[in-house]
DOBA-217780 format. One record per atom (N, C-alpha, C): x, y, z; residue in three letters. Coordinates in steps of 0.05 Angstrom, whole numbers, padded with zeros to 5 digits, always signed. Atoms other than C-alpha are relative to their C-alpha. Example, Ala and Ser with C-alpha at 12.3 -4.5 7.8 and 13.67 -1.06 7.14 Angstrom:
2
+00018-00024+00000Ala
+00246-00090+00156Ala
+00018+00024+00000Ala
-00016-00024-00001Ser
+00273-00021+00143Ser
-00015+00022+00014Ser
// end
This chain:
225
-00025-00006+00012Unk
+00223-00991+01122Unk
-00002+00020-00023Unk
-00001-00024+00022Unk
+00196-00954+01058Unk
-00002+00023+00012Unk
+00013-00031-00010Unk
+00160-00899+01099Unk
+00030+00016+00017Unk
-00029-00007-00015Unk
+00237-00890+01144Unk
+00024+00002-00034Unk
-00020-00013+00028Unk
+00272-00891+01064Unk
-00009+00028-00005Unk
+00021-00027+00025Unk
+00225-00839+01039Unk
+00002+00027+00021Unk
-00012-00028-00012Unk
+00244-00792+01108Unk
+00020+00011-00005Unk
-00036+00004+00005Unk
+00320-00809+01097Unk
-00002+00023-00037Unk
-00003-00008+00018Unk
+00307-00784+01023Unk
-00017+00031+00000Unk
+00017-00026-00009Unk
+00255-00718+01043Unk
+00022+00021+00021Unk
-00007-00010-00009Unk
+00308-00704+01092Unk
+00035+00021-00016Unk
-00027+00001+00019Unk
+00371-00707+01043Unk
-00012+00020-00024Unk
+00012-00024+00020Unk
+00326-00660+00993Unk
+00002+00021+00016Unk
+00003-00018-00026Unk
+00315-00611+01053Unk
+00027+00005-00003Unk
-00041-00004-00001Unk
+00397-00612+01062Unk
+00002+00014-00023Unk
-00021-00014+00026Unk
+00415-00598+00998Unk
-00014+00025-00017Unk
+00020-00032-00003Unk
+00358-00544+00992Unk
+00018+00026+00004Unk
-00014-00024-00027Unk
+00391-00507+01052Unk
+00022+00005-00014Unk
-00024+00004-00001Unk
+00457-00525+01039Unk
+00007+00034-00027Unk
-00001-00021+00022Unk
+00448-00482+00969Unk
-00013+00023+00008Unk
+00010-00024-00003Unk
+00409-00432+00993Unk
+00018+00021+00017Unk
-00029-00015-00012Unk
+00465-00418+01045Unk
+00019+00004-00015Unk
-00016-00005+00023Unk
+00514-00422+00986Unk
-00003+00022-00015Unk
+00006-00023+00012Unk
+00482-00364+00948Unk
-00003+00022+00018Unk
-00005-00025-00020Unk
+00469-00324+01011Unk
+00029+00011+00001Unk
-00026-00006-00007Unk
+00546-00324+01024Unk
+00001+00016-00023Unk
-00004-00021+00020Unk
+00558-00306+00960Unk
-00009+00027-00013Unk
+00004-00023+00004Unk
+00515-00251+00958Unk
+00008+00019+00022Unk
-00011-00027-00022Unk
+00534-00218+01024Unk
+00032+00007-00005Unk
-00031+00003-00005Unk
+00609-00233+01016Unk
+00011+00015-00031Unk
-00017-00017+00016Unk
+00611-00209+00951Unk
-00016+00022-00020Unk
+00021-00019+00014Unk
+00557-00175+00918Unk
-00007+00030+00017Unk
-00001-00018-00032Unk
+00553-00133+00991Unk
+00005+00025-00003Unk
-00026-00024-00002Unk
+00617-00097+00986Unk
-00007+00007-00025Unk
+00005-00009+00024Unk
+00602-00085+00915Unk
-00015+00021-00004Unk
+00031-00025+00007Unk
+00541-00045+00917Unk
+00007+00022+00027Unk
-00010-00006-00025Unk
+00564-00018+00986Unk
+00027+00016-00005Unk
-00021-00015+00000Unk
+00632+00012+00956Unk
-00009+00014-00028Unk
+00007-00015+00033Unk
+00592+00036+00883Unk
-00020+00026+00013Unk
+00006-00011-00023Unk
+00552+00066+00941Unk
+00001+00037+00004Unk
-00026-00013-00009Unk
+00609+00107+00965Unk
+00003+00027-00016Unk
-00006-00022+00026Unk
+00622+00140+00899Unk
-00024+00009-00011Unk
+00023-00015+00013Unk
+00550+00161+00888Unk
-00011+00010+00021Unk
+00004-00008-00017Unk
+00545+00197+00951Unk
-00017+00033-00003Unk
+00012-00021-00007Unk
+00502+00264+00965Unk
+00027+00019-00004Unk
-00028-00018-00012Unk
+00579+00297+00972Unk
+00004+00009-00027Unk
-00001-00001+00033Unk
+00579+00285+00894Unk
+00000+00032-00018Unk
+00007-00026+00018Unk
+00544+00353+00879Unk
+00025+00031+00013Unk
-00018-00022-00010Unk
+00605+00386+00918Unk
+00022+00007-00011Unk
-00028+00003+00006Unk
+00659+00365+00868Unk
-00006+00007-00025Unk
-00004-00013+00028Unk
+00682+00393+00805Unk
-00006-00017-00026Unk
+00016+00019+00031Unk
+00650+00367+00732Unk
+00020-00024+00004Unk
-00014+00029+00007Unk
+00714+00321+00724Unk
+00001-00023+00020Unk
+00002+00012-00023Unk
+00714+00290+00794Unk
-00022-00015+00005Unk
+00028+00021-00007Unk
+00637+00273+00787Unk
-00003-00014-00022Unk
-00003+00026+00018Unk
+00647+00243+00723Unk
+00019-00029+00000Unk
-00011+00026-00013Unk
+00701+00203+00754Unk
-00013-00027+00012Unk
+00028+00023-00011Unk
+00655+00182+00804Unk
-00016-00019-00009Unk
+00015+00010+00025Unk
+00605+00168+00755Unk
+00014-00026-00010Unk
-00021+00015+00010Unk
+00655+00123+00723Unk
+00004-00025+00011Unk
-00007+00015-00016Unk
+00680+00090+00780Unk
-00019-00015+00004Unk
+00027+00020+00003Unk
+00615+00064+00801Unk
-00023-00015-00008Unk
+00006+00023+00023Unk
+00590+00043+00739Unk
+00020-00023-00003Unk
-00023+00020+00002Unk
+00656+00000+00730Unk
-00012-00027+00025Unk
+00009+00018-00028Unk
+00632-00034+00807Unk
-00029-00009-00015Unk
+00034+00005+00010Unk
+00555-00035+00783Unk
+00005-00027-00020Unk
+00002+00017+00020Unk
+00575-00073+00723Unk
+00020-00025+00013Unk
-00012+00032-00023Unk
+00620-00134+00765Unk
-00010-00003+00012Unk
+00022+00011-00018Unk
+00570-00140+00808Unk
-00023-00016-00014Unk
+00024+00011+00018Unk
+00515-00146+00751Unk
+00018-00034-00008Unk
-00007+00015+00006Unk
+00568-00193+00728Unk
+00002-00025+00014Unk
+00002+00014-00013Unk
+00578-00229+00788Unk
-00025-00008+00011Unk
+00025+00009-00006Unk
+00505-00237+00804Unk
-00008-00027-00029Unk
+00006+00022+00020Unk
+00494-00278+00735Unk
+00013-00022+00000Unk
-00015+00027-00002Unk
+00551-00321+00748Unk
-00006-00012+00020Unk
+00011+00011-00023Unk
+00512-00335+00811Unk
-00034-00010-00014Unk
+00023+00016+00015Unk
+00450-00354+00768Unk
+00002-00012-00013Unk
-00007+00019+00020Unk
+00479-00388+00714Unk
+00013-00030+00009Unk
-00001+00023-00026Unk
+00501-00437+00767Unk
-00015-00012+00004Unk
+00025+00019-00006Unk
+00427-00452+00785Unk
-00011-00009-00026Unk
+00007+00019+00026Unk
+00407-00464+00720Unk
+00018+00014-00026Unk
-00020-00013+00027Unk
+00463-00460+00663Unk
-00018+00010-00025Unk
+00018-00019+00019Unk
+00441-00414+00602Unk
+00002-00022-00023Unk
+00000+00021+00022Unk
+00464-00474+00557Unk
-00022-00021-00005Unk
+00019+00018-00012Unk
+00414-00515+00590Unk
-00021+00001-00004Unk
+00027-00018+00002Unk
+00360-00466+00583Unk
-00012+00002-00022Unk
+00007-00005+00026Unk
+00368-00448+00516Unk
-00003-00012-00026Unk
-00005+00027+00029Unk
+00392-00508+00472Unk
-00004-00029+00015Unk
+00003+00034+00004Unk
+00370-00571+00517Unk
+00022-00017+00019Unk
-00016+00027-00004Unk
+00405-00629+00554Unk
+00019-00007-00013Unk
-00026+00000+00009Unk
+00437-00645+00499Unk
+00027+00016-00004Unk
-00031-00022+00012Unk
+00486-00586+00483Unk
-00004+00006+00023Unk
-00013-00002-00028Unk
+00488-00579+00564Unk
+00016-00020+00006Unk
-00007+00016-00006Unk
+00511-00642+00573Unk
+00029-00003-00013Unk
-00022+00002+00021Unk
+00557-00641+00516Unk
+00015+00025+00005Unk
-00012-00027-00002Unk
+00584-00572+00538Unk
+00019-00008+00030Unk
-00011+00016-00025Unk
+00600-00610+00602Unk
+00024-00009-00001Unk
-00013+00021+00010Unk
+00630-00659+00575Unk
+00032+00007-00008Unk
-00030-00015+00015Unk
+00680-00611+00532Unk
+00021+00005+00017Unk
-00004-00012-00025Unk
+00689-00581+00595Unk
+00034-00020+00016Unk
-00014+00018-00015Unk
+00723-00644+00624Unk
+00021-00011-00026Unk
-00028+00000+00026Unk
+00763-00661+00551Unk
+00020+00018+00008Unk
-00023-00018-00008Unk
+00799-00598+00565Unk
+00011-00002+00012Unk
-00008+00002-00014Unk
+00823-00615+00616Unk
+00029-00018+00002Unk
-00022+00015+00005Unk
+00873-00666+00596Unk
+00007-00019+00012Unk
+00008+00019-00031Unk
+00861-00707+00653Unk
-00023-00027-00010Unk
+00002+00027+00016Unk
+00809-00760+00617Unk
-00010+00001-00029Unk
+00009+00001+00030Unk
+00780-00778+00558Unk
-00034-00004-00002Unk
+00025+00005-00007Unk
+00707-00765+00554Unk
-00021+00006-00023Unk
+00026-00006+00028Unk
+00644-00778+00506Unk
-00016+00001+00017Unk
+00025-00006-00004Unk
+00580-00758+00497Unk
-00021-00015-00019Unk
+00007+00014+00032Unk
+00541-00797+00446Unk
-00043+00010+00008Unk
+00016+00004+00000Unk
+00465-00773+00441Unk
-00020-00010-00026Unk
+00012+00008+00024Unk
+00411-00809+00397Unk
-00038+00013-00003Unk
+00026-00010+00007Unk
+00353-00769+00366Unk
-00022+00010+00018Unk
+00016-00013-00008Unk
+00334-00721+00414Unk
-00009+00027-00002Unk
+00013-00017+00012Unk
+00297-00685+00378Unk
-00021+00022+00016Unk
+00021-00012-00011Unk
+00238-00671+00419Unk
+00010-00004+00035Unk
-00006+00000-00022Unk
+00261-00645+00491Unk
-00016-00008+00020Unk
+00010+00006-00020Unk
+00240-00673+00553Unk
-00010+00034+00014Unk
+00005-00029-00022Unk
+00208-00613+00606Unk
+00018+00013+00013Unk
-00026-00018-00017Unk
+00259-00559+00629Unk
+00004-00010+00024Unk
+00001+00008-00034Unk
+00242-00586+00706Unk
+00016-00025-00008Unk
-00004+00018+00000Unk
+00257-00648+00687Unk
+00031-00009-00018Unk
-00022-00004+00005Unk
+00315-00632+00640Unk
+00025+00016+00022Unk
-00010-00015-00025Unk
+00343-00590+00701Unk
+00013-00025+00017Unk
+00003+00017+00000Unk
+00334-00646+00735Unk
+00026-00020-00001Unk
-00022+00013+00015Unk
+00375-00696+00695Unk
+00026+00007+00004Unk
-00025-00007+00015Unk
+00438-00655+00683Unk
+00009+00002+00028Unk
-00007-00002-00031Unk
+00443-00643+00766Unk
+00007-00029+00006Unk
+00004+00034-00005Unk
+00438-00721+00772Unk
+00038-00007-00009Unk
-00032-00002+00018Unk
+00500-00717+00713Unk
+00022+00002+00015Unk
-00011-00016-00024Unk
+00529-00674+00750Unk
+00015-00009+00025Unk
-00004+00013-00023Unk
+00532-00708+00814Unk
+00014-00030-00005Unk
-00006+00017-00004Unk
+00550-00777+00788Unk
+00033+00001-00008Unk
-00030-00004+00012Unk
+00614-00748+00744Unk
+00008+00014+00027Unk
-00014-00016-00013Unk
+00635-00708+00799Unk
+00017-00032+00025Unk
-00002+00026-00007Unk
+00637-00779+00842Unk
+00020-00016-00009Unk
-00013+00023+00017Unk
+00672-00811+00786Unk
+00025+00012-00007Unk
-00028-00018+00001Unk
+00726-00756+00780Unk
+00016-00001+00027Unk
-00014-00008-00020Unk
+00735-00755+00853Unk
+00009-00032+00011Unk
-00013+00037-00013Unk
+00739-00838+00867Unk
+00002-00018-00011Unk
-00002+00020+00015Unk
+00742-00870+00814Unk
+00028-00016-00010Unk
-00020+00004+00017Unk
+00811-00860+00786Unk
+00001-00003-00034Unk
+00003+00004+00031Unk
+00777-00864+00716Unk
+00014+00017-00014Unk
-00013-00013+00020Unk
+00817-00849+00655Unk
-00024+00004-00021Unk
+00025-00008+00019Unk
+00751-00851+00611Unk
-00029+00006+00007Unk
+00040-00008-00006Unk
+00671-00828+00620Unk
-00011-00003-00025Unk
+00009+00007+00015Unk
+00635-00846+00571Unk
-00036-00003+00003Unk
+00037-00002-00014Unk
+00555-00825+00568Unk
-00015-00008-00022Unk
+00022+00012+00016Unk
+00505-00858+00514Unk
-00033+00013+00017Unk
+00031+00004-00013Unk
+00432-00835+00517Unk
-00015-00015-00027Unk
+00018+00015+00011Unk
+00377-00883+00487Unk
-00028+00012+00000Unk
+00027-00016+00007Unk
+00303-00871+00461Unk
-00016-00026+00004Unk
+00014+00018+00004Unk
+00255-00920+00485Unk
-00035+00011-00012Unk
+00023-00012+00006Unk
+00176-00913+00462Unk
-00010+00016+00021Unk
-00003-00016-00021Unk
+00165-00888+00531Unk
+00022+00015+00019Unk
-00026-00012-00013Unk
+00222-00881+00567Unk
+00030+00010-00016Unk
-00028-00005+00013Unk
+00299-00854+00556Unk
+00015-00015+00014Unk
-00023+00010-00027Unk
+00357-00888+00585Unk
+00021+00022-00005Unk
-00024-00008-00004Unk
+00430-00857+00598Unk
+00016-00015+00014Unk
-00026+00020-00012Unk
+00485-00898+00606Unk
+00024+00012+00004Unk
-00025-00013-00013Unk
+00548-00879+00643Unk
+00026-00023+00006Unk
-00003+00021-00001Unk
+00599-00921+00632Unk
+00041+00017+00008Unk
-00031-00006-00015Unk
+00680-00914+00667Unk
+00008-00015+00006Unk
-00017+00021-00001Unk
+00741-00951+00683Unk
+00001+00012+00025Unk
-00010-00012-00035Unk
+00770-00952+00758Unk
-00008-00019+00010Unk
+00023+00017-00028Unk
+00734-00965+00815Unk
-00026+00014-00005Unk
+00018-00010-00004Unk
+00671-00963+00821Unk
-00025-00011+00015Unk
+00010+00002-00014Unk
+00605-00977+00852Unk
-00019-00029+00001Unk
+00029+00019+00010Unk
+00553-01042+00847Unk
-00026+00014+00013Unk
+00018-00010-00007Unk
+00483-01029+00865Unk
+00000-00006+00036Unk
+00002+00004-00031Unk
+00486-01060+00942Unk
+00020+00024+00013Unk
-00021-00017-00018Unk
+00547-01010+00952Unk
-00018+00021+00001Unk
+00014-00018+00006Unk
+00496-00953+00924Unk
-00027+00003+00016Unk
+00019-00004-00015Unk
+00441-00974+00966Unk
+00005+00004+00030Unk
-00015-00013-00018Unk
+00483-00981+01025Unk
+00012+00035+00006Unk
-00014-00022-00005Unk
+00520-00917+01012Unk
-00021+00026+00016Unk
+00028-00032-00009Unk
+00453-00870+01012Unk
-00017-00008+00018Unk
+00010-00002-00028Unk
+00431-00897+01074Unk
+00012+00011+00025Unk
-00029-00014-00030Unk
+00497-00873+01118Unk
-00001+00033-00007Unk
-00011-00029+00006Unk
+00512-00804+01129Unk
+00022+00009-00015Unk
-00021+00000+00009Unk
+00572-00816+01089Unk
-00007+00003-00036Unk
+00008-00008+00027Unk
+00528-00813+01018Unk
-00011+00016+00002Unk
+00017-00022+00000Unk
+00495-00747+01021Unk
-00003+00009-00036Unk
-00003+00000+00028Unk
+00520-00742+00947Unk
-00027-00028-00014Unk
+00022+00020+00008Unk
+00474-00808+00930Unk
-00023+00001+00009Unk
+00025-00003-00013Unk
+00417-00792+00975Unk
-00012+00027-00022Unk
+00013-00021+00013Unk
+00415-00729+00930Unk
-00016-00005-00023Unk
+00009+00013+00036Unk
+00410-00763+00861Unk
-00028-00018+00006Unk
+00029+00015-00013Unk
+00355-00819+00905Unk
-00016+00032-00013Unk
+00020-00016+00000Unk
+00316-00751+00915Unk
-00010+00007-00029Unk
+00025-00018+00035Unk
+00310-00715+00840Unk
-00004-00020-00014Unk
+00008+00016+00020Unk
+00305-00789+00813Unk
-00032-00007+00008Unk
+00017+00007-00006Unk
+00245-00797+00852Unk
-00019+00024-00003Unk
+00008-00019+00002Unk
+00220-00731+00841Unk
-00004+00001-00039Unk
-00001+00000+00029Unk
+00228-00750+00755Unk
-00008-00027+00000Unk
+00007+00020+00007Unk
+00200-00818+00778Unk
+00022-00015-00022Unk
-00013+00005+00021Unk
+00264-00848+00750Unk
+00017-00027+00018Unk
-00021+00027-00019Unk
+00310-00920+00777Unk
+00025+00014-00014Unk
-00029-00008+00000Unk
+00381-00915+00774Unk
+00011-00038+00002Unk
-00004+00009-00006Unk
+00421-00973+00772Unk
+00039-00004-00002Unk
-00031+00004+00003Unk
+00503-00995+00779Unk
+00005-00026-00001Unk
+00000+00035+00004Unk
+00532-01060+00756Unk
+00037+00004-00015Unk
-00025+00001+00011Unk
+00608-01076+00730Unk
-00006-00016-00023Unk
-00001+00021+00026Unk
+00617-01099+00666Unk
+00027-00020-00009Unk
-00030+00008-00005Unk
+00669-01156+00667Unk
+00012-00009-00036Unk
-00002-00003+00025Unk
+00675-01156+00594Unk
+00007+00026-00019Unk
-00009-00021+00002Unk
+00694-01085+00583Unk
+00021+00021+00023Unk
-00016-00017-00018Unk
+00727-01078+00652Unk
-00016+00016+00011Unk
+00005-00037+00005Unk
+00690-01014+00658Unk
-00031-00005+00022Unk
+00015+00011-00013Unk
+00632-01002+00711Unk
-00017+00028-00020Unk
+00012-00010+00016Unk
+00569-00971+00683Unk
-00030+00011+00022Unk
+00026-00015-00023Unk
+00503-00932+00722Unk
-00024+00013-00035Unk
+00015+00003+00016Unk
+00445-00941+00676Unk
-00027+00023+00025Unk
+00035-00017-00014Unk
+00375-00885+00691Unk
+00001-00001-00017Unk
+00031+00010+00025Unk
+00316-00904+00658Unk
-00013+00025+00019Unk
+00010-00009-00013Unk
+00265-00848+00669Unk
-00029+00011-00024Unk
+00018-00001+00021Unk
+00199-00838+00626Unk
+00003+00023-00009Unk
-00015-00021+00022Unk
+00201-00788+00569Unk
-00019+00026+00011Unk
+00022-00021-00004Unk
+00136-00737+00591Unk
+00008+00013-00023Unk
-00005-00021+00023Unk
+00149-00698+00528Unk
-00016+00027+00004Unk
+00005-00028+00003Unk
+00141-00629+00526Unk
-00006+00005-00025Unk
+00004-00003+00027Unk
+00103-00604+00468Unk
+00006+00030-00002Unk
-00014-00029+00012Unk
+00136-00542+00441Unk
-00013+00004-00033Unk
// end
């Protein structure tokens, strides 16, 4: 049974590999393509046939394309790994997230981190915020929650992150069930990079706050900077 989990979860990494790699292809043929392909156009050989103002037009023109493309190529990397993420940390990604979803007006959402000072490993912070990522998106789309609410903790080895929401939501038998059907591909994902950061996950309702909560524990590896 472990060795048939551990395909189920090798195979669900594999998927969501592809899945993205086809996602950025599109978006580069579909739109980066025509971009470079019509800036192209205007920097043609025909160029040296047209009068100063006409090739400075040109000129012009396909700098204007050059530069939306440059633009749209970053907004196609900053996708794979956000620059917030990169530059200041988990925390002020997370918390940029977070704002993200305040704005919105739609729920009410904290972030509360405690004394992380010293960052975990970019891979492993990467990592993490994909996990985030994936569980809020879940919790926006079935929960019905009016609140999210994220706590992280500092153990001597390990960190936790607690995720805590009103609604509906999941226990751990639904969670183990879920990412065995073809119907969790979303949970089989989070299985994979937690097992890849060596990390448990767990879900439980809290009938004392109402509110259901998804606790990862995952050891600290500190990165020495």
């Amino acid at each position: 049974m472990e060795a048939e989990q551990q395909k189920i979860l090798l195979r669900a990494s594999i998927k969501s590999q592809e899945e993205e790699r086809q996602r950025i292809a599109a978006d580069l043929h579909d739109d980066a393509g025509p971009l470079l392909a019509t800036a192209r156009l205007y920097l043609s050989e025909n160029m040296v046939h047209l009068d100063k103002a006409s090739q400075l037009e040109s000129i012009l023109s396909a700098k204007q394309i050059i530069d939306e493309t440059i633009q749209l190529i970053r907004n196609i990397s900053h996708s794979l790994t956000p620059p917030t993420l990169k530059n200041f940390g988990l925390e002020s990604a997370v918390n940029d997230f977070f704002q993200k979803i305040n704005n919105s007006g739609s729920f009410n959402a904290e972030c509360t981190f405690n004394n992380y000072s010293k960052r975990l490993k970019v891979e492993k912070e990467l990592t993490l915020f994909r996990i985030i990522q994936e569980l809020i998106n879940n919790i926006l789309r079935h929960s019905n929650a009016s609140f999210i609410q994220l706590a992280q903790h500092n153990g001597e080895e390990n960190m936790l992150l607690k995720l805590s929401y009103d609604g509906n939501g999941l226990s751990q038998e639904d969670y183990i069930r879920l990412s065995q059907t073809g119907a969790g591909l979303g949970l089989k994902n989070i299985q994979s990079r937690l097992k890849v950061v060596h990390g448990d996950i767990w879900f439980e309702f809290d009938p004392s706050k109402s509110s259901y909560n998804i606790t990862i524990d995952i050891p600290k590896d500190i990165e020495e900077r």
